[in-house]
MILO-165028 format. One record per residue (C-alpha): residue number from 0; chain; x, z, y; residue in one letter. Coordinates in steps of 0.02 Angstrom, whole numbers, m for minus. Each point is the difference from the previous one (the first is absolute). Layout:
% MILO-165028
   seq   mol        u        w        v   type
   NUM     A        X        Z        Y      a
...
END
This chain:
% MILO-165028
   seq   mol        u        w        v   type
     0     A      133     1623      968      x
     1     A     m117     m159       40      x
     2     A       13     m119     m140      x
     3     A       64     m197       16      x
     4     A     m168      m38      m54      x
     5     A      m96      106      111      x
     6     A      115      m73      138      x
     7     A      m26     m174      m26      x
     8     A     m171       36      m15      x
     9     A      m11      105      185      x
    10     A      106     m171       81      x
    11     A     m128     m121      m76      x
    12     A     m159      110       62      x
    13     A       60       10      171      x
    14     A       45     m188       20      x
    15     A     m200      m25      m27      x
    16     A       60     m139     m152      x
    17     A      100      m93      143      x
    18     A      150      m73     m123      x
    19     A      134      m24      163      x
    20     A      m47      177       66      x
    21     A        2       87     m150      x
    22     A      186      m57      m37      x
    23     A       43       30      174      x
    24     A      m47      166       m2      x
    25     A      108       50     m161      x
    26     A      165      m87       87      x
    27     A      m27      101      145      x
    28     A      m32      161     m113      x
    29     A      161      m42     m104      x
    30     A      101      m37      169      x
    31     A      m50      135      101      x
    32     A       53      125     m149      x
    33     A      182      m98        5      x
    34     A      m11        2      167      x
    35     A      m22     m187       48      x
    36     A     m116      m83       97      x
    37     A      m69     m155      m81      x
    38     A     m138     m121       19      x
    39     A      m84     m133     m120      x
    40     A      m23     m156       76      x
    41     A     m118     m150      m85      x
    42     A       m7     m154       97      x
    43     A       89       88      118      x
    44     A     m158      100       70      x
    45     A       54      154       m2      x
    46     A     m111      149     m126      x
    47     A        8      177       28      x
    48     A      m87      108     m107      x
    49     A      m95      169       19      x
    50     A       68      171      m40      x
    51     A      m22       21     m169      x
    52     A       74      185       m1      x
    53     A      153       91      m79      x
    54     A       88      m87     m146      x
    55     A       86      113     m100      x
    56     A      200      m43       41      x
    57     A       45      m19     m196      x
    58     A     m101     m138       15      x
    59     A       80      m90      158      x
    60     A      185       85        9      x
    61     A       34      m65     m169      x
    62     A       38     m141     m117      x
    63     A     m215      m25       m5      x
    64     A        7      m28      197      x
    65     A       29     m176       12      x
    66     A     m127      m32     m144      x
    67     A     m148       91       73      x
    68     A      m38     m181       99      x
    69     A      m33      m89     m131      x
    70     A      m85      134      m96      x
    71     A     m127       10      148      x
    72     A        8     m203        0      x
    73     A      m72      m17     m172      x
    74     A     m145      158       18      x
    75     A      m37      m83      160      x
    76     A      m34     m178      m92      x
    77     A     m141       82     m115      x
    78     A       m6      m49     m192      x
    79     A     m109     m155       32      x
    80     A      125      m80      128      x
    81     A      168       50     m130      x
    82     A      m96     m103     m159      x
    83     A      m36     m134      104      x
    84     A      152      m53       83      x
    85     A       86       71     m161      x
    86     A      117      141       71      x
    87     A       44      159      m33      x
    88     A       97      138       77      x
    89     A      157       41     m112      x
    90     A       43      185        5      x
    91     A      175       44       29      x
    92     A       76       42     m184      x
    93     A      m81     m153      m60      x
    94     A       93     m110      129      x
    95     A      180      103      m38      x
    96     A      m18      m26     m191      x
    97     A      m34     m189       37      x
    98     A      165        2      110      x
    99     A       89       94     m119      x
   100     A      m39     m108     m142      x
   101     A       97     m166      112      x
   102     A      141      130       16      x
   103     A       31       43     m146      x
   104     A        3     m170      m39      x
   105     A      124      m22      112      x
   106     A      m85      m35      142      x
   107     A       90       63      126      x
   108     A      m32     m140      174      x
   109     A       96      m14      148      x
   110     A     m107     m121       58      x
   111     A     m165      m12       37      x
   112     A     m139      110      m87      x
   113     A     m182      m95       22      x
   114     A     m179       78      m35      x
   115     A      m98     m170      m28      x
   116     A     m156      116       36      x
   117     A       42      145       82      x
   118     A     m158       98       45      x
   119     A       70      170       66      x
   120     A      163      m11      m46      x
   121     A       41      120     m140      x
   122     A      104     m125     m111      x
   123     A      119      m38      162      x
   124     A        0      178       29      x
   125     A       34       55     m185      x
   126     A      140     m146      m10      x
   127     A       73       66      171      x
   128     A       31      153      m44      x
   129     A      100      m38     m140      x
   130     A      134     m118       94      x
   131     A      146       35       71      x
   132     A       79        1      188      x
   133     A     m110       76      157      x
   134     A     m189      m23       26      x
   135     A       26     m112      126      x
   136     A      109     m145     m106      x
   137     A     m132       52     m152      x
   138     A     m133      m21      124      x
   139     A       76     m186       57      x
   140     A      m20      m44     m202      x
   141     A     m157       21      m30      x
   142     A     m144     m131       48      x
   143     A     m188      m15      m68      x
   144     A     m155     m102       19      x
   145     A     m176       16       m8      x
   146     A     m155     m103       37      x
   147     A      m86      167       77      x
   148     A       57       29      204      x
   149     A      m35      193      m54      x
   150     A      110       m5     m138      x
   151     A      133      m68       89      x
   152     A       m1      109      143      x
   153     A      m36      135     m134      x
   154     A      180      m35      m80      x
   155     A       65      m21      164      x
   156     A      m27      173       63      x
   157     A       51       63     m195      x
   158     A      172      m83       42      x
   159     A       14       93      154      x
   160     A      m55      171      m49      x
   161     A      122       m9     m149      x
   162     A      155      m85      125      x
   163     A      m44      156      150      x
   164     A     m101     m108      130      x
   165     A      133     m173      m37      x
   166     A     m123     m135      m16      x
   167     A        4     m154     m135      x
   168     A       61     m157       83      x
   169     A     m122     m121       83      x
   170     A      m20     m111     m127      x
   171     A       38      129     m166      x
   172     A     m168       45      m42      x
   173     A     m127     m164       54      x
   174     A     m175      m36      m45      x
   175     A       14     m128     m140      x
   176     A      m56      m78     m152      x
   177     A      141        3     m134      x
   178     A      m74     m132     m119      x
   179     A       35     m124      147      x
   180     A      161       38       m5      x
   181     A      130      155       40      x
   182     A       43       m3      170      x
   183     A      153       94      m11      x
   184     A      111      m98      m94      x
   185     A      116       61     m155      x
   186     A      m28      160      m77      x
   187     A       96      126      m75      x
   188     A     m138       97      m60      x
   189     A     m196      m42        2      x
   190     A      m96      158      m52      x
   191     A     m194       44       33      x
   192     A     m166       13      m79      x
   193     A      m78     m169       46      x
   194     A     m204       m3       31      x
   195     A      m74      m16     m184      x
   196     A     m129     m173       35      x
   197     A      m51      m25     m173      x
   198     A      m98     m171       28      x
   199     A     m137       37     m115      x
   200     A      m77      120       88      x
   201     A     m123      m44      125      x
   202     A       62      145      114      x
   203     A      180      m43        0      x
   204     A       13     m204      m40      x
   205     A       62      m92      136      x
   206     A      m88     m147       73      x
   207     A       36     m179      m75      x
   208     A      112      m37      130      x
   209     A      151      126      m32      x
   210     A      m29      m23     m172      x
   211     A       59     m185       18      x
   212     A      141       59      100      x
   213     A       73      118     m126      x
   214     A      m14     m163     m102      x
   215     A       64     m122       78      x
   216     A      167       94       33      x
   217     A        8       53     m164      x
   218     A      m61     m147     m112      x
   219     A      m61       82     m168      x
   220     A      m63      160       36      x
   221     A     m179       50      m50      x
   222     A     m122      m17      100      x
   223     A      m48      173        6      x
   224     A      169       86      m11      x
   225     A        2      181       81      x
   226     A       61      m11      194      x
   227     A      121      115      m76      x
   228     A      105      m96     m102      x
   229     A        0     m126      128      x
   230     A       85      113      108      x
   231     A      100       29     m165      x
   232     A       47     m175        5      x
   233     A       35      m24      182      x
   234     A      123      142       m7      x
   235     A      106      m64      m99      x
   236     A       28     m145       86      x
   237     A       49       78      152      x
   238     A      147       86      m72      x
   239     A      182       26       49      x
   240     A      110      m83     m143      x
   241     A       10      203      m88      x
   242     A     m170       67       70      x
   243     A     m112       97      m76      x
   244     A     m202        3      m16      x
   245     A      m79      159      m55      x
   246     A     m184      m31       28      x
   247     A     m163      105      m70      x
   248     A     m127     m106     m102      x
   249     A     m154        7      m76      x
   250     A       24       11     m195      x
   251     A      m82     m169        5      x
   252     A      124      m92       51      x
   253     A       90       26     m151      x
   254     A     m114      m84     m120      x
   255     A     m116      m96       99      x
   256     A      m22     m189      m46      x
   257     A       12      m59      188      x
   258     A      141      122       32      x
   259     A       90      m92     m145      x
   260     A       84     m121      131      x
   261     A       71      116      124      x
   262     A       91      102     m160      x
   263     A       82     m155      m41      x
   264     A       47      m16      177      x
   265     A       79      161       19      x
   266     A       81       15     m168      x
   267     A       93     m163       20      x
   268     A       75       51      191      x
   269     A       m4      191       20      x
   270     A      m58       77     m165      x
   271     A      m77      163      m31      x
   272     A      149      146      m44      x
   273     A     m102      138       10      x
   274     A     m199       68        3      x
   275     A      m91      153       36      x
   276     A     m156       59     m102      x
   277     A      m84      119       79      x
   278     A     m129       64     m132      x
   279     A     m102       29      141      x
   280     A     m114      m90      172      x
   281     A      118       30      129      x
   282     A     m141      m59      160      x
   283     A     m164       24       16      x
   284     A      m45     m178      m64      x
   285     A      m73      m32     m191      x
   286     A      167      m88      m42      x
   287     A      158       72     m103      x
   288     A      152      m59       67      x
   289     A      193      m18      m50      x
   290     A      132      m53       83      x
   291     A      138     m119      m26      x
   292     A      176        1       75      x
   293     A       74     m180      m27      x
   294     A      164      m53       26      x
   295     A      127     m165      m60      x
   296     A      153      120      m46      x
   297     A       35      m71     m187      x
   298     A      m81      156      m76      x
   299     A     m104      m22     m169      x
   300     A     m159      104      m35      x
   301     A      m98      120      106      x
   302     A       34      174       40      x
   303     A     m173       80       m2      x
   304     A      m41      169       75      x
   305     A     m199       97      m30      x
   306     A      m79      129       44      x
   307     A      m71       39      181      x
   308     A      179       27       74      x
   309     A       88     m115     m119      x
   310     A       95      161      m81      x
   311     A      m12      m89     m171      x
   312     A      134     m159      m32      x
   313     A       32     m112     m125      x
   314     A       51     m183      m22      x
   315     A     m115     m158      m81      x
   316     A       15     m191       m5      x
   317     A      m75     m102      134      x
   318     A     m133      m97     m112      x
   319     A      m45     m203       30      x
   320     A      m65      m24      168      x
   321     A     m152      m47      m95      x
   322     A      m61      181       11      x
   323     A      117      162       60      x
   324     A     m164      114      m83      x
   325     A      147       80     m123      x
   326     A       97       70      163      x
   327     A     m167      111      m19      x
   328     A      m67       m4     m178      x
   329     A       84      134      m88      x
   330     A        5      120      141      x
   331     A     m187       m8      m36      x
   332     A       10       48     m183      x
   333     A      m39     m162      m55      x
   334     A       97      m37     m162      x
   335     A      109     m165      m34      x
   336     A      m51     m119     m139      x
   337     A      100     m115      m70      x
   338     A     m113     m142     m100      x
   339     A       12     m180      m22      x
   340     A     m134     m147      m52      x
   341     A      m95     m128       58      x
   342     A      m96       15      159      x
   343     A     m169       54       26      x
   344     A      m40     m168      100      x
   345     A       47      m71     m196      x
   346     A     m152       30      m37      x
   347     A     m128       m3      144      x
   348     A      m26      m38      176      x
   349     A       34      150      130      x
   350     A     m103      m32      171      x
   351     A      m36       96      144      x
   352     A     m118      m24      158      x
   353     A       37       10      180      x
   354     A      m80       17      163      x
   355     A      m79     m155       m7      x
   356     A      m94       69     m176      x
   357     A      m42      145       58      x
   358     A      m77      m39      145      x
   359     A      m60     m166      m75      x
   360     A     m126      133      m87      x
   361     A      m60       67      144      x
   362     A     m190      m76       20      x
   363     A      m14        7     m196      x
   364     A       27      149      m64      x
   365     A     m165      120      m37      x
   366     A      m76      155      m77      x
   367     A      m47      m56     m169      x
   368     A      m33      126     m119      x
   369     A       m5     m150     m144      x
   370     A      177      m43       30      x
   371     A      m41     m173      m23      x
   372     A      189      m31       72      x
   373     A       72      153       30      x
   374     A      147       37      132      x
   375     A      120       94      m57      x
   376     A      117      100      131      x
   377     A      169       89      m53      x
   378     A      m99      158       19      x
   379     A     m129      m37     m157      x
   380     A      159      m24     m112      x
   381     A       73      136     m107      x
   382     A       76      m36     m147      x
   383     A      m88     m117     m104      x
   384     A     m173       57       66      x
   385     A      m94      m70      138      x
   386     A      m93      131      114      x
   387     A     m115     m139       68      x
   388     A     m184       55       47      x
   389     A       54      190      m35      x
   390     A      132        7      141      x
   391     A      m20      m42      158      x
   392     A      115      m96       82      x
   393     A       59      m87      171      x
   394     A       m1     m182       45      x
   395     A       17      m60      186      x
   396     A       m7      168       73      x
   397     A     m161       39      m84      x
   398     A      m51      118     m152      x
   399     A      m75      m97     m154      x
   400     A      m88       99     m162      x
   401     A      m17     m207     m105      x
   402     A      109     m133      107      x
   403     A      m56     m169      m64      x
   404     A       37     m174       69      x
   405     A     m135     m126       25      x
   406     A       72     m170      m23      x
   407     A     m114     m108      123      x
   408     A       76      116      145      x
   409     A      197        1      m67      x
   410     A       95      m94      141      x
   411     A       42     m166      m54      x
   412     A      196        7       47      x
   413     A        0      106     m159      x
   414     A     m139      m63     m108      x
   415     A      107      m79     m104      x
   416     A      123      176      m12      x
   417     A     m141      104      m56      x
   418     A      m67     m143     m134      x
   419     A      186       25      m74      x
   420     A      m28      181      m24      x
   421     A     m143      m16     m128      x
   422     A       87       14     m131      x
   423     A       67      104     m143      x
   424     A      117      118       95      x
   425     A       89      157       27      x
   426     A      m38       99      176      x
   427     A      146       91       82      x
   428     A      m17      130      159      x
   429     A      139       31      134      x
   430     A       38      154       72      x
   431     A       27      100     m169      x
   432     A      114      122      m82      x
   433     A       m9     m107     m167      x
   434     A      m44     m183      m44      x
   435     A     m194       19        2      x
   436     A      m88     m136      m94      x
   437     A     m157      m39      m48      x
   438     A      m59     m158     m125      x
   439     A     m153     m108       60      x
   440     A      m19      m88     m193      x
   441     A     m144      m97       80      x
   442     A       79      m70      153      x
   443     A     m131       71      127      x
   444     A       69       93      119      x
   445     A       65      m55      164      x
   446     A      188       95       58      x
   447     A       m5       73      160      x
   448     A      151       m7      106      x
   449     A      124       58      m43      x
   450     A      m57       33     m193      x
   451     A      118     m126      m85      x
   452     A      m63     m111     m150      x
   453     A       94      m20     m173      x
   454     A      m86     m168      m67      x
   455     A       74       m3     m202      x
   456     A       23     m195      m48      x
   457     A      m80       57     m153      x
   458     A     m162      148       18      x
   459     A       56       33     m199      x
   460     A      174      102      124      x
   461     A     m111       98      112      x
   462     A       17      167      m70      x
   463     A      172      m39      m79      x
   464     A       15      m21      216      x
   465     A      m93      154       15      x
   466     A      114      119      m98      x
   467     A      149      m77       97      x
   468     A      m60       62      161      x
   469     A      m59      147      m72      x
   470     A      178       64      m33      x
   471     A      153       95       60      x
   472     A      100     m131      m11      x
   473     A     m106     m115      140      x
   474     A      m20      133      106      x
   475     A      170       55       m6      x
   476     A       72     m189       19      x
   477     A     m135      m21      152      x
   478     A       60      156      104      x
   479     A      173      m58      m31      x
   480     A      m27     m162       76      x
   481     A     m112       46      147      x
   482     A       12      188       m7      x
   483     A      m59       46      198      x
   484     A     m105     m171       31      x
   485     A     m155      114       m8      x
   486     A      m69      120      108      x
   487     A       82      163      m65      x
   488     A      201      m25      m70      x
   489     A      m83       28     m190      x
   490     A     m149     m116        8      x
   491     A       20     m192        8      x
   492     A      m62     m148       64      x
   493     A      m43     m129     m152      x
   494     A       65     m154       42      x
   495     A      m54     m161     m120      x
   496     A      185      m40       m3      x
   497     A       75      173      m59      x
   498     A     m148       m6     m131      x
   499     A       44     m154      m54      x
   500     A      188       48      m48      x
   501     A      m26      139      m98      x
   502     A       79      m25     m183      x
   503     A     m116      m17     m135      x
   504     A       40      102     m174      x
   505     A       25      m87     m170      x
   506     A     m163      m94      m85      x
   507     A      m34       93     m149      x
   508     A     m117      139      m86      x
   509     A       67      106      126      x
   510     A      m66      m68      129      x
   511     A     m140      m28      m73      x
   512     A      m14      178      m32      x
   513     A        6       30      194      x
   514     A     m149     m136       40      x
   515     A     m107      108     m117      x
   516     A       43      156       80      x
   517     A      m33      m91      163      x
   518     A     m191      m70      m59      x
   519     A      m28      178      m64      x
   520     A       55       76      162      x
   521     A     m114      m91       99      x
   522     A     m152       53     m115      x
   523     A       49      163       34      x
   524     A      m32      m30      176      x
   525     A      133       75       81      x
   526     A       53      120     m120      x
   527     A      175       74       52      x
   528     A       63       19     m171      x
   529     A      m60     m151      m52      x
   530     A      100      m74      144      x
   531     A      149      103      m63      x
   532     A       m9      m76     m152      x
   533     A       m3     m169       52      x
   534     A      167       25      100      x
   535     A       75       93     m168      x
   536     A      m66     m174     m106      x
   537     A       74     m120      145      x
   538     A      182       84      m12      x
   539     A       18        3     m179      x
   540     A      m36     m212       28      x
   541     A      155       15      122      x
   542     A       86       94     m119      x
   543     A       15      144       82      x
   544     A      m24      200      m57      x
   545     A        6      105      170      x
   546     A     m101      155       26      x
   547     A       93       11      165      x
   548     A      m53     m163       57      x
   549     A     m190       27      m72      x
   550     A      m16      152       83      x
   551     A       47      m59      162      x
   552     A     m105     m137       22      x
   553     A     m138      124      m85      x
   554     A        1      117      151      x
   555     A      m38     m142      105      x
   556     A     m140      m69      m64      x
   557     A     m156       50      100      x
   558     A      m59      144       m7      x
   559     A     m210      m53       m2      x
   560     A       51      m95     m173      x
   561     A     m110      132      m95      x
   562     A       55      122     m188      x
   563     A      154      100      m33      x
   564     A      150       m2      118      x
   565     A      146      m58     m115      x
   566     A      181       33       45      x
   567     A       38     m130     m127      x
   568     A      180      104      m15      x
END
């Protein structure tokens, strides 16, 4: 028996990396063996591809047939073209536990049923064969857009396979951009995988242009919101009065700062009633995904399914729109804390660079062994230890062994940024498993985009600041708040305005107590129990006595901090 793989694989060889051809050639594999004769047509030139030999017929006789198209679409595309533009093939029992999800919701349309971004067609496919009445009234329900001809024509042929040779209306599957608009009307039920476009990636960011668009239709929304929760968005708003969106998204979305805007949105008109967790990637892109089904039927809370075929349910609150992260948060072991006090920003400034910093950078910074003003990236923080000059690092696409910034050459839109930054201050890295700080007591270093500054009021704080950050209970309250905003669903992007929130504990010997741990810590340099300690001290100033919660945040400290592995339990 020749494999799917292997098959896909023989199609994509023989089309000589010819996209059109290489579909062409599985649709007429997949009809001959159900003994139709179809042709793929883009821009109405007609493409005929070569013999690509025997396909086994479990592949084309059965329920996989009408999939194999867009299978061969997205192998065809290559990995480069996919992260660009965003897309990714969804494999069948990904796009039926989607559909599912909206029916057991209660989802069950007879009207319309829209793919905003249909590539090959496996979500129309997945939600056709779960509706009632013959393929050919299914068939008549079922619409989808695309900006890609190929993909079109891809879902097209899909459509047919699975309807035995009855083709899509004219004007049911169209080339089309779905932010401008759906151009199908009302919609029972809106369900895809919309391209992922995170905008700040160079790769995938659109161009200034479409940005503005998204924009100015939507006033409020970040400026670099992911293309996919503007498709989020725009689905809702082309809804029947009881549709249904059920949508995958990139874990982002839920806690993102520019996403914040489009979560109000939708939890004012059609709000989220369930959400899938996968536990997994699902494509071939760096990005974990869930994926919402959203619906205005009255309900409250959000029935939540995990697990890589959703097998495991349960129900939760929908948080504040401020940040769904908690949808997410405990499925990743992350425990719940529940402290009050005054806020971090009580007590200092939180600030954090952007593009314009660190790029501003760009003709200053040099190897200088002296470290006459170091740079300091997120990847020479650990806890409470800096690993400049005995780390190398990356800045600008280029490997450093001592970043330093020369001031004559610091570009003068951010002179006055950088002149800020020297002083007494706390360093904190993105990207992490824990809150990873590091204090600069002489005000020296320069923060590298997108290390985030903690700037005490009063330098007699900064390692009473210190042992906060070096706790369970920040990191714990941070991946509660933005849990997925980084680039794996347990690390997370720092932001200066999460920082700034976090609760502070009670002044007192206590605390106290935790500073010294934390000054004593960072003589150690990098000492793992030492760090231990210092998140044992900075409970016990919360008031709180949890091995559990120690011992979890334990394991996640890095594992280059140096000394005994604790398990703190």
């Amino acid at each position: 028996m020749v494999s799917l793989t292997s098959t896909v694989a023989r199609i994509v060889d023989a089309a000589g990396g010819d996209r059109a051809t290489a579909v062409a050639t599985a649709v007429e594999l997949v009809a001959r063996a159900r003994g139709l004769d179809l042709r793929l047509r883009v821009d109405d030139t007609e493409v005929r591809g070569a013999d690509a030999g025997d396909v086994p017929g479990s592949l084309t006789r059965g329920r996989l047939g009408p999939y194999l198209p867009g299978l061969v679409l997205e192998a065809a595309t290559g990995a480069e073209g996919r992260r660009r533009r965003g897309v990714h093939h969804t494999r069948p029992e990904v796009a039926a536990v989607v559909v599912d999800l909206a029916i057991a919701t209660g989802a069950v349309p007879d009207g319309l049923i829209v793919d905003p971004a249909c590539g090959g067609g496996a979500f129309l496919l997945a939600a056709a064969e779960r509706m009632e009445g013959t393929r050919s009234a299914v068939l008549g329900r079922l619409r989808g857009c695309d900006v890609d001809p190929l993909a079109t024509a891809t879902t097209r042929v899909a459509l047919a396979l699975w309807a035995d040779g009855r083709w899509p209306r004219d004007k049911a599957v169209v080339v089309a951009d779905y932010l401008d608009g759906s151009p199908f009307g009302e919609a029972a039920l809106v369900v895809g995988n919309p391209p992922f476009l995170g905008q700040l990636r160079r790769m995938t960011a659109r161009d200034d242009a479409h940005r503005a668009a998204v924009r100015e239709r939507w006033a409020g929304l970040g400026a670099y919101v992911d293309d996919a929760a503007a498709f989020l968005l725009a689905a809702t708003e082309s809804l029947a009065p009881d549709g249904t969106v059920a949508l995958v998204q990139p874990v982002s979305v839920l806690s993102a700062r520019d996403a914040e805007e489009v979560r109000a949105r939708v939890a004012a008109t059609v709000p989220p009633v369930a959400v899938w967790v996968p536990g997994e990637r699902l494509f071939g892109a760096a990005v974990d995904t869930v994926a919402l089904v959203c619906r205005a039927d009255g309900r409250v809370g959000v029935s939540r399914r995990t697990g890589p075929l959703g097998t495991v349910a349960d129900d939760v609150s929908l948080p504040p729109s401020t940040t769904w992260a908690p949808l997410i948060a405990d499925t990743l072991g992350t425990p719940t804390v529940a402290v009050d006090g005054p806020r971090l920003d009580s007590l200092a400034s939180v600030v954090a660079g952007f593009r314009d910093q660190f790029y501003g950078l760009r003709a200053a910074v040099v190897e200088d062994p002296e470290g006459r003003r170091p740079l300091v990236t997120s990847g020479l923080i650990d806890p409470l230890v800096s690993r400049w000059g005995t780390r190398p690092c990356r800045y600008d696409r280029r490997r450093w062994v001592a970043p330093a910034v020369l001031a004559g050459r610091i570009d003068p839109s951010i002179e006055r940024w950088v002149e800020d930054r020297r002083r007494p201050k706390l360093l904190v890295a993105s990207q992490t498993r824990v809150i990873e700080a590091v204090v600069d007591p002489d005000g020296g270093w320069v923060p590298c985009t997108p290390v985030v500054s903690v700037e005490p009021h009063d330098p007699a704080d900064l390692w009473h600041l210190a042992a906060v950050l070096t706790s369970p209970v920040a990191t714990a309250r941070l991946l509660h708040s933005a849990a997925g905003s980084g680039l794996s669903p347990d690390a997370v992007r720092v932001s200066a305005a999460r920082l700034a929130a976090l609760p502070l504990p009670a002044q007192g010997p206590a605390w106290d107590r935790a500073a010294e741990a934390a000054r004593a810590a960072a003589r150690a340099g990098g000492d793992r129990d030492a760090v231990v300690e210092v998140g044992a001290a900075a409970m016990a100033a919360y008031g709180i006595d949890d091995r559990e919660l120690l011992g979890w945040w334990a394991a996640l400290l890095p594992h280059r901090l140096t000394g005994h592995r604790s398990d703190a339990g």
